[in-house]
TILUMBA-357127 format. One line per field, with one value per atom (N, C-alpha, C): residue number from 0; residue in one letter; x, y, z. Coordinates in steps of 0.2 Angstrom, whole numbers, plus 2048, in hexadecimal, padded with zeros to 3 digits. Layout:
N
num: [NUM; ...]
residu: [A; ...]
x: [X; ...]
y: [Y; ...]
z: [Z; ...]
END
This chain:
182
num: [0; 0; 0; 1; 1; 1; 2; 2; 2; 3; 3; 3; 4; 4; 4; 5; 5; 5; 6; 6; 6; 7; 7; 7; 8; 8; 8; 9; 9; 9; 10; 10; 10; 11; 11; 11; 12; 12; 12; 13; 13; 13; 14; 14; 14; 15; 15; 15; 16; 16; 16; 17; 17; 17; 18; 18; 18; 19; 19; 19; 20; 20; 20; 21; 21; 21; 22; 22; 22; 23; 23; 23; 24; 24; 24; 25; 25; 25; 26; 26; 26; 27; 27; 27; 28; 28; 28; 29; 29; 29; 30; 30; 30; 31; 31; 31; 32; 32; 32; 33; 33; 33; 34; 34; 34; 35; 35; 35; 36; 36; 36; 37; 37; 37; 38; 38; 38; 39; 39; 39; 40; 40; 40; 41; 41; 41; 42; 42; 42; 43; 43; 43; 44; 44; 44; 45; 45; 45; 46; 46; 46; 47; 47; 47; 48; 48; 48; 49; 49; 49; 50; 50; 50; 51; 51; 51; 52; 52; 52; 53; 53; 53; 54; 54; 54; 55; 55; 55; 56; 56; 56; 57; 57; 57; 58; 58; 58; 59; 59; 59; 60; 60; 60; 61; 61; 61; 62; 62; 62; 63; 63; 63; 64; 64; 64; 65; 65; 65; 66; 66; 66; 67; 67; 67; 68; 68; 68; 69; 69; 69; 70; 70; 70; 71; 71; 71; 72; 72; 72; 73; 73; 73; 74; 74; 74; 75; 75; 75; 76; 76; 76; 77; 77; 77; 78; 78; 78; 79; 79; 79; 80; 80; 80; 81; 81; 81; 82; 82; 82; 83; 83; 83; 84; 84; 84; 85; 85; 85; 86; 86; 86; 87; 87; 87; 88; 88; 88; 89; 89; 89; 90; 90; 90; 91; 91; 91; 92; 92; 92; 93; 93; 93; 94; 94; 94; 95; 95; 95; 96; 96; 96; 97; 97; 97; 98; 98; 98; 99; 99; 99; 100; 100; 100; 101; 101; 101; 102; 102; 102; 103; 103; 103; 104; 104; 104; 105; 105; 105; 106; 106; 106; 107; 107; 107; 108; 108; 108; 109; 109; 109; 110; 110; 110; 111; 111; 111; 112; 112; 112; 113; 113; 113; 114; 114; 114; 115; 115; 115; 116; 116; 116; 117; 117; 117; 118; 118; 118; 119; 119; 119; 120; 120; 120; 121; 121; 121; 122; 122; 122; 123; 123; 123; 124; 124; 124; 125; 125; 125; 126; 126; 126; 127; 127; 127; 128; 128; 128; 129; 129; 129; 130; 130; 130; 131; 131; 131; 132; 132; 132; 133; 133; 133; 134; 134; 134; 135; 135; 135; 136; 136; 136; 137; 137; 137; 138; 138; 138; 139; 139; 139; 140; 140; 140; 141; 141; 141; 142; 142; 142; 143; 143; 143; 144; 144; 144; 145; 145; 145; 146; 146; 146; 147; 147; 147; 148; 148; 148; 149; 149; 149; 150; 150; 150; 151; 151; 151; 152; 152; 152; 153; 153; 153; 154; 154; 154; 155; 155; 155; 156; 156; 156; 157; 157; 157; 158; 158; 158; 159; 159; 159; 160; 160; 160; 161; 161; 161; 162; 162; 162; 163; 163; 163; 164; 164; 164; 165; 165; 165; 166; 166; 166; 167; 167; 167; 168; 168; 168; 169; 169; 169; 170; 170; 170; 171; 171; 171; 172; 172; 172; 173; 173; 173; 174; 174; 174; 175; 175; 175; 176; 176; 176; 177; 177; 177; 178; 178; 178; 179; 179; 179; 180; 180; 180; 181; 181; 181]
residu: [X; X; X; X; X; X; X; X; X; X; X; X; X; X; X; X; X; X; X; X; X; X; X; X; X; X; X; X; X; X; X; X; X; X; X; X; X; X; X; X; X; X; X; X; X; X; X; X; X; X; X; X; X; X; X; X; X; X; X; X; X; X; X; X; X; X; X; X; X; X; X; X; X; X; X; X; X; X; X; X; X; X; X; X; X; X; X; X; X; X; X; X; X; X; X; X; X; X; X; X; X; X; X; X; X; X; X; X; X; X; X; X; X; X; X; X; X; X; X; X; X; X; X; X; X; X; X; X; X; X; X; X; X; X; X; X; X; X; X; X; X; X; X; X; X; X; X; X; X; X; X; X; X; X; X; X; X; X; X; X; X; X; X; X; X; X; X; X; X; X; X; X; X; X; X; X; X; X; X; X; X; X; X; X; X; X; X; X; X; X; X; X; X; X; X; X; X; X; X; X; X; X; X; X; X; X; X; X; X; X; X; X; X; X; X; X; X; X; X; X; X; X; X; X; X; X; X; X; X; X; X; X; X; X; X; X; X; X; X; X; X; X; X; X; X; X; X; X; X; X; X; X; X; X; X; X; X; X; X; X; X; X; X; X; X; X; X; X; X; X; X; X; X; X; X; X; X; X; X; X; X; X; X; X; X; X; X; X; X; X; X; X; X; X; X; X; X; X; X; X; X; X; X; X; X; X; X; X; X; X; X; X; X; X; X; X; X; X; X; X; X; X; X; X; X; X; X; X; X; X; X; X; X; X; X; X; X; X; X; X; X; X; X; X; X; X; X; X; X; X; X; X; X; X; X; X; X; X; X; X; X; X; X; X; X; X; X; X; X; X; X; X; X; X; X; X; X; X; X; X; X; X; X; X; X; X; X; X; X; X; X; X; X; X; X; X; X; X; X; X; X; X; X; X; X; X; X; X; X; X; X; X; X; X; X; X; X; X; X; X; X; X; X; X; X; X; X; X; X; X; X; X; X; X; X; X; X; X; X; X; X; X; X; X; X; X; X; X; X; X; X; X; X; X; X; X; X; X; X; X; X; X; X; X; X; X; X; X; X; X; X; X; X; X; X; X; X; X; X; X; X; X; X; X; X; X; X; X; X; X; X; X; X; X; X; X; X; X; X; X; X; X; X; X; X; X; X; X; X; X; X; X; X; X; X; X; X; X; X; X; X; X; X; X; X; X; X; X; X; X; X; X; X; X; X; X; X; X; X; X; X; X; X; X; X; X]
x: [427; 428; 42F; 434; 43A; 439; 433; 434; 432; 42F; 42D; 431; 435; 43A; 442; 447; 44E; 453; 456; 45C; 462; 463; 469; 468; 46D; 46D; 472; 474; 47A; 479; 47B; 47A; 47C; 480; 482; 480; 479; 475; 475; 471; 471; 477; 47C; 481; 481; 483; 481; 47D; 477; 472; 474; 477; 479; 47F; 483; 488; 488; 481; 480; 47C; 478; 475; 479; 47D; 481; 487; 48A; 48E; 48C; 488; 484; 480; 480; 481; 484; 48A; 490; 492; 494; 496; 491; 48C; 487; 487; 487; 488; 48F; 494; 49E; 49A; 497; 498; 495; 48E; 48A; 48D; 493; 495; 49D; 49F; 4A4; 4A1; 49B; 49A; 499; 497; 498; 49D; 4A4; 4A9; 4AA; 4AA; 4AA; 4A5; 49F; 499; 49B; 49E; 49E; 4A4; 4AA; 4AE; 4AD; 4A8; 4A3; 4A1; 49E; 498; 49D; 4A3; 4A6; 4A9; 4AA; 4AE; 4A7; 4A1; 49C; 49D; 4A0; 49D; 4A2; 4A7; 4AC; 4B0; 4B0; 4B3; 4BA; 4BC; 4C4; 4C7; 4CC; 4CE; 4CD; 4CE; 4CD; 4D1; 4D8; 4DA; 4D7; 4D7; 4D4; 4CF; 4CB; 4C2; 4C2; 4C8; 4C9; 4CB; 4D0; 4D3; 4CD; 4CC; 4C4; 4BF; 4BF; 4B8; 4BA; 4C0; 4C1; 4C3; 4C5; 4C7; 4C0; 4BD; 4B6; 4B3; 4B1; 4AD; 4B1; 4B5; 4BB; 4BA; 4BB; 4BC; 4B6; 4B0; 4A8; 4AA; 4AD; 4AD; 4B0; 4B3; 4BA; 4B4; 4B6; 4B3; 4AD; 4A8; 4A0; 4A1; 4A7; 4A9; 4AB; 4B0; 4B1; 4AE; 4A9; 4A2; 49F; 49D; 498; 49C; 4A2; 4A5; 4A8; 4A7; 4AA; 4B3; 4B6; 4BD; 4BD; 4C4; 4C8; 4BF; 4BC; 4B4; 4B8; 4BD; 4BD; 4BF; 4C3; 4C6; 4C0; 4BD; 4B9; 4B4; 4B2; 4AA; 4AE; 4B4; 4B7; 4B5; 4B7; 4B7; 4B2; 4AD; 4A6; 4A2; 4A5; 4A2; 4A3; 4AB; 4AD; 4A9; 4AA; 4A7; 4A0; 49B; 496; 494; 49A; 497; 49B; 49F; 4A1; 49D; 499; 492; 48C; 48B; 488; 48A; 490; 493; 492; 492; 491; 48B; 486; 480; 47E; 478; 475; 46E; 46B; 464; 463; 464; 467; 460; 45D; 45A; 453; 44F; 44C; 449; 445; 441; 442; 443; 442; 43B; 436; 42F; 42A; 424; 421; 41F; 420; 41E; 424; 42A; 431; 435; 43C; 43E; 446; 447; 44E; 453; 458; 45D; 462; 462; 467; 463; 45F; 45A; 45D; 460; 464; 46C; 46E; 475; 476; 471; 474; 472; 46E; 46B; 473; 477; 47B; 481; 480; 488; 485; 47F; 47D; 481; 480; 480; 489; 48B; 492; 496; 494; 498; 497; 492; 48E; 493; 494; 49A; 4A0; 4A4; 4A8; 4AA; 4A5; 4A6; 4A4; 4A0; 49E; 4A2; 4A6; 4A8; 4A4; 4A6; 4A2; 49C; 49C; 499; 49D; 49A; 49D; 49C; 497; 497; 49A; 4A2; 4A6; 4AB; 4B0; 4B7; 4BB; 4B9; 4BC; 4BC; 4B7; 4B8; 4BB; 4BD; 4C2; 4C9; 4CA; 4D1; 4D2; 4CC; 4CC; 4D2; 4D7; 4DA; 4D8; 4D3; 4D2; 4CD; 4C8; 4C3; 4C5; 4CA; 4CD; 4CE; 4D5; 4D4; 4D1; 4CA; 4C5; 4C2; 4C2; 4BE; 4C2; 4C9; 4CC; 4CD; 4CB; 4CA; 4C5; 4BE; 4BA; 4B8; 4BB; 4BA; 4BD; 4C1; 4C3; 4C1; 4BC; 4B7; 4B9; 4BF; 4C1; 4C8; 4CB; 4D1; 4D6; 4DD; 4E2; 4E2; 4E0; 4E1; 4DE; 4DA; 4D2; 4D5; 4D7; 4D7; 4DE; 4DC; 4E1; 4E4; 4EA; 4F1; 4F3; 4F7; 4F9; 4F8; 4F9; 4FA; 4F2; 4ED; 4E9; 4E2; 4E3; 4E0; 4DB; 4E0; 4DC; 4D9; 4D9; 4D6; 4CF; 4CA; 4C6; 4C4; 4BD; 4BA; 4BA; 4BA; 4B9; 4C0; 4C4; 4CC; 4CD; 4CE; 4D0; 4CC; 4C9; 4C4; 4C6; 4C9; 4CA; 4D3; 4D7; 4DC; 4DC; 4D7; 4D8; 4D6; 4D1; 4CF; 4D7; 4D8; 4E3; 4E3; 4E6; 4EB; 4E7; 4E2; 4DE; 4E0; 4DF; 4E0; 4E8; 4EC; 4F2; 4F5]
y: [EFA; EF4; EF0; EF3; EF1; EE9; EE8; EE1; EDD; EDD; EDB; ED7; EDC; EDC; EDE; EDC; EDF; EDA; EDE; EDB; EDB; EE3; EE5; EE5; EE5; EE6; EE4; EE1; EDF; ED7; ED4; ECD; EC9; ECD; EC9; EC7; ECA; EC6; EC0; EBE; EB7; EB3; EB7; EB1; EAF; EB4; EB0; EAB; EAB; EA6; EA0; EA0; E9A; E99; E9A; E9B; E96; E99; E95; E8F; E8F; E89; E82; E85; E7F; E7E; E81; E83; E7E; E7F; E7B; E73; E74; E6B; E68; E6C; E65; E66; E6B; E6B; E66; E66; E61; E59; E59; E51; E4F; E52; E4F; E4F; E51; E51; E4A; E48; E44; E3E; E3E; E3A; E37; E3E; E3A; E39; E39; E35; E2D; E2B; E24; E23; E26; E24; E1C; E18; E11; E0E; E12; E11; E13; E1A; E1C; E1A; E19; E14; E0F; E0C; E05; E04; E0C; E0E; E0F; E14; E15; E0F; E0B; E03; DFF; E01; DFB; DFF; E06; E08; E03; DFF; DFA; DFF; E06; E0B; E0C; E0B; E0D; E05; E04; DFF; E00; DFA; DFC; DFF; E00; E05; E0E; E0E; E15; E17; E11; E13; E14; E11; E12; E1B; E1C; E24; E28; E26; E2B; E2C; E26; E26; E2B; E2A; E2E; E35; E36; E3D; E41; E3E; E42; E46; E42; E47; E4E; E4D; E54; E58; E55; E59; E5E; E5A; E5D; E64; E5F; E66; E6D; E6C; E6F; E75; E72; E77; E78; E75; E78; E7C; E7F; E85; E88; E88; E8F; E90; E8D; E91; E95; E91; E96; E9D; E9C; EA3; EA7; EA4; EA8; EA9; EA5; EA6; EA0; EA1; E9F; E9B; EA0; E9F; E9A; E9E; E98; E92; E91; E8A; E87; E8A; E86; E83; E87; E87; E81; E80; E7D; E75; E75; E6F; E6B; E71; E6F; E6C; E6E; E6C; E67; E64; E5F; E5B; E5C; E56; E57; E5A; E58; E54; E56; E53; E4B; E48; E43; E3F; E43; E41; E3E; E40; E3F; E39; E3A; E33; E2C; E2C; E27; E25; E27; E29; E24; E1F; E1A; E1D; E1C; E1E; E25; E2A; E31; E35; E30; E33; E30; E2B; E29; E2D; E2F; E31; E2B; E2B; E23; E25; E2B; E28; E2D; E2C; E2E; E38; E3C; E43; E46; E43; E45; E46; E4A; E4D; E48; E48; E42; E46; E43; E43; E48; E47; E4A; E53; E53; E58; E5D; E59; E5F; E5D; E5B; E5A; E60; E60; E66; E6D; E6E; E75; E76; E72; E72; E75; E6F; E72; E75; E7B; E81; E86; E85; E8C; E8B; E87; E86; E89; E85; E88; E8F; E95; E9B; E9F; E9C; EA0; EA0; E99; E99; E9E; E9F; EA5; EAB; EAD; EB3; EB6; EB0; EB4; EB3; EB4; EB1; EB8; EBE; EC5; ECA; ED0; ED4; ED4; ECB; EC8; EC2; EC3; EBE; EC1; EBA; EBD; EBC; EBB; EBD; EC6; EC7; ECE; ED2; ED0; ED2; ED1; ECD; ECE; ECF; ED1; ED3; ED9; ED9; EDF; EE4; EE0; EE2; EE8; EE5; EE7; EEE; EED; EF2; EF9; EF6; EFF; F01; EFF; F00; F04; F04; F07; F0D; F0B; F13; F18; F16; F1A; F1D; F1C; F1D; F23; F20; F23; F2B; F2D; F34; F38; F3D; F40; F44; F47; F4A; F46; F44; F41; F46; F44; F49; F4C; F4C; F4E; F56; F53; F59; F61; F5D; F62; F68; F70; F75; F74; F78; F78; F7D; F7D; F82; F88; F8B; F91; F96; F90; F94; F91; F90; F8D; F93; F99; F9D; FA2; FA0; FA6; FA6; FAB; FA7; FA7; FA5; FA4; FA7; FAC; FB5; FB8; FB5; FB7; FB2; FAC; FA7; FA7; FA8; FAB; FB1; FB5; FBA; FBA; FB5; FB4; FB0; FAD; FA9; FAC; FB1; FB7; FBC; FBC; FC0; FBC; FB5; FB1; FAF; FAE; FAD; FB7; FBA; FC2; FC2; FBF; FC1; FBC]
z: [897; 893; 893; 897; 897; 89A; 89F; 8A3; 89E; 897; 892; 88D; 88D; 886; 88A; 88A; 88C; 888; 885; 881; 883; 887; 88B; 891; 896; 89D; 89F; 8A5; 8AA; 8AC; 8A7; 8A7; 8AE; 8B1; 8B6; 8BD; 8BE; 8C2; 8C0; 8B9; 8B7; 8B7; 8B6; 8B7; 8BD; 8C3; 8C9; 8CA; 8C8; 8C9; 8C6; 8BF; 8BB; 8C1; 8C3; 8C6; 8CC; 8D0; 8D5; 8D5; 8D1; 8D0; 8CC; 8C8; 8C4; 8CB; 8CC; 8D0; 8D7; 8DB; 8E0; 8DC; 8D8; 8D5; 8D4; 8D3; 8D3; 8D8; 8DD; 8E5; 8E9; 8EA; 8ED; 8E7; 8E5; 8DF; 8E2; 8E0; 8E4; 8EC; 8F0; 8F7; 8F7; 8F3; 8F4; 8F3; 8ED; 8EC; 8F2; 8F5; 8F9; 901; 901; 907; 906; 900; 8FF; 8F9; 8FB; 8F4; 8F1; 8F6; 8F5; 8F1; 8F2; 8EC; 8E7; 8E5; 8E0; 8DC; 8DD; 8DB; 8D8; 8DA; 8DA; 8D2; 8D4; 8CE; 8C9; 8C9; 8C1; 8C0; 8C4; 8C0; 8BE; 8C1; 8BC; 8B4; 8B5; 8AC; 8A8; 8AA; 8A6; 8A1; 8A1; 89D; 89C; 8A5; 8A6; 8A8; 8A8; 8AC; 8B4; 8B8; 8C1; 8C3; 8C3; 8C5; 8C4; 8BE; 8B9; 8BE; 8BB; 8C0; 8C9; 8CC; 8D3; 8D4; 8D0; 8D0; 8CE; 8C6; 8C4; 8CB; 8CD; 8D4; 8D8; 8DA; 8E0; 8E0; 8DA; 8D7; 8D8; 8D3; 8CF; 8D4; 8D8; 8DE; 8E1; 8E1; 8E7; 8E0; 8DA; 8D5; 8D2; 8D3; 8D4; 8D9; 8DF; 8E6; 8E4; 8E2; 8E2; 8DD; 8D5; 8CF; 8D1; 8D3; 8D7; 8DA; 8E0; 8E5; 8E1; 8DB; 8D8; 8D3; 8D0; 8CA; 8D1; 8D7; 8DB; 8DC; 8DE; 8DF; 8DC; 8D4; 8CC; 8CC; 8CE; 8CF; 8C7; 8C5; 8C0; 8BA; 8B8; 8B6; 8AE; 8AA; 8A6; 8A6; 8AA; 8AB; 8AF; 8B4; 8B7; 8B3; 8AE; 8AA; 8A3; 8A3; 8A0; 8A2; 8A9; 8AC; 8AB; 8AE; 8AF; 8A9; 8A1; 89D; 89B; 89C; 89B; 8A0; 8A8; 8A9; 8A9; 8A6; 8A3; 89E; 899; 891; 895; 89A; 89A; 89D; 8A2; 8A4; 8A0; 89D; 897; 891; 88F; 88D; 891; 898; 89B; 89D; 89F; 8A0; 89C; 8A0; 89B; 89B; 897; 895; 896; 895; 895; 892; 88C; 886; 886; 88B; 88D; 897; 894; 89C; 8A1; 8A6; 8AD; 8AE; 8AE; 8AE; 8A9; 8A8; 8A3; 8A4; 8A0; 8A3; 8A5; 8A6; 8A8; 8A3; 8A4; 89E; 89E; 899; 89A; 89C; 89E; 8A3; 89D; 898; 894; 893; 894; 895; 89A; 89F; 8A6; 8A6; 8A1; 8A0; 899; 893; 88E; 893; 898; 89C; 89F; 8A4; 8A5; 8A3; 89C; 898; 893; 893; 892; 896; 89C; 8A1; 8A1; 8A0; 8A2; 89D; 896; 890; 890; 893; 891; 897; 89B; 8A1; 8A0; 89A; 899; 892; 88E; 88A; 88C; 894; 893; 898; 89D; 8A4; 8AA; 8B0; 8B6; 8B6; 8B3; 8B6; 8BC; 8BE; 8C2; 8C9; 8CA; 8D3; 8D2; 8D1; 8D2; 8D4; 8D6; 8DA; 8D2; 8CC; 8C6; 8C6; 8C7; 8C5; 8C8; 8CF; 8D3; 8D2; 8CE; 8C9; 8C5; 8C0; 8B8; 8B7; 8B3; 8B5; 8AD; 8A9; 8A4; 8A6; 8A9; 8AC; 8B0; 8B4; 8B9; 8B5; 8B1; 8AB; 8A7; 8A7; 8A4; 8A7; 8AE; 8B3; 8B5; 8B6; 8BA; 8B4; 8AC; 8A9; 8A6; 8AB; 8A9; 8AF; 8B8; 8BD; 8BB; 8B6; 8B6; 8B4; 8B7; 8B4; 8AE; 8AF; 8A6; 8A3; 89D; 89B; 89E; 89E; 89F; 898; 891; 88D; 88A; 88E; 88E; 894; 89A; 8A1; 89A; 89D; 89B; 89E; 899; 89A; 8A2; 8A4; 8AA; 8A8; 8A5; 8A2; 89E; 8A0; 89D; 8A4; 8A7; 8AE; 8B0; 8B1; 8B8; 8B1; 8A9; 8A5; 8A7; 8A1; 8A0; 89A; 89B; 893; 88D; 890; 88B; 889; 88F; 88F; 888; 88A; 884; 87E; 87C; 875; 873; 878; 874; 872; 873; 874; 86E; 86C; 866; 85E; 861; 85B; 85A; 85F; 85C; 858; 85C; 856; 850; 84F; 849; 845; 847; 844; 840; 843; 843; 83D]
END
């Protein structure tokens, strides 16, 4: 029944998957955009939003910026800042974006429809963390002492003292029936 129902488990297959596919659309989107950057420059000063200089800096930034943060969601490095990024320029995507809320043809779901799925998986890694197939959790040092104090099979608190090591069982219970007599 577990394949039915599952509340618990180890989320962080899914996160990879969130990972890679958000992650690989803005990596492919910045790439698509700097093979024709002089188009796309074109495109942010038609939005008449920034002044022409703004709009030529925005143009040419935005793409590498795509590259850059879509390589490190893929590969879960620096996950909050990146999923920060990401959300940002999502919901700024969305403020621009003309007819968002309006399908382009009949039977299709509107454009704002794959911008909140986006800045769903985005803001959900920036509060949950990349998971445990990242180069995040390669640095986690949170994570780290949590493990090398898990790795030791009994606490130093527990292991006997020197002095009572080579006893044994029946030795030390009857050792404790004295001082209890006494």
């Amino acid at each position: 029944m577990s394949i039915f129902f599952k509340a618990r488990g180890s989320s962080s297959f899914g996160l990879l998957v969130i990972r890679l596919i958000i992650g690989s659309t803005f990596l492919l989107a910045g790439a698509h955009k700097v093979m024709d950057i002089e188009a796309f420059i074109n495109h942010v000063k038609s939005f008449g939003i920034f002044s022409p200089n703004a709009s030529f800096i925005l143009g040419f930034i935005l793409p590498f910026i795509e590259i850059i943060f879509g390589a490190f969601y893929i590969i879960g490095i620096f996950t909050p800042l990146t999923s920060l990024a990401l959300s940002v320029m999502t919901i700024s995507f969305m403020v621009v974006s003309k007819n968002i809320a309006t399908p382009a043809e009949q039977f299709v779901l509107p454009q704002i429809v794959f911008y909140l799925i986006m800045l769903s998986a985005t803001l959900m890694t920036l509060f949950s963390g990349a998971g445990v197939m990242s180069f995040d959790a390669l640095f986690d040092k949170k994570k780290k002492t949590e493990t090398q104090n898990v790795s030791s099979p009994v606490p130093e608190t527990v292991k006997p003292p020197e002095a009572i090591k080579d006893a044994t069982f029946s030795e030390i219970v009857e050792e404790k029936k004295e001082e209890q007599n006494s």
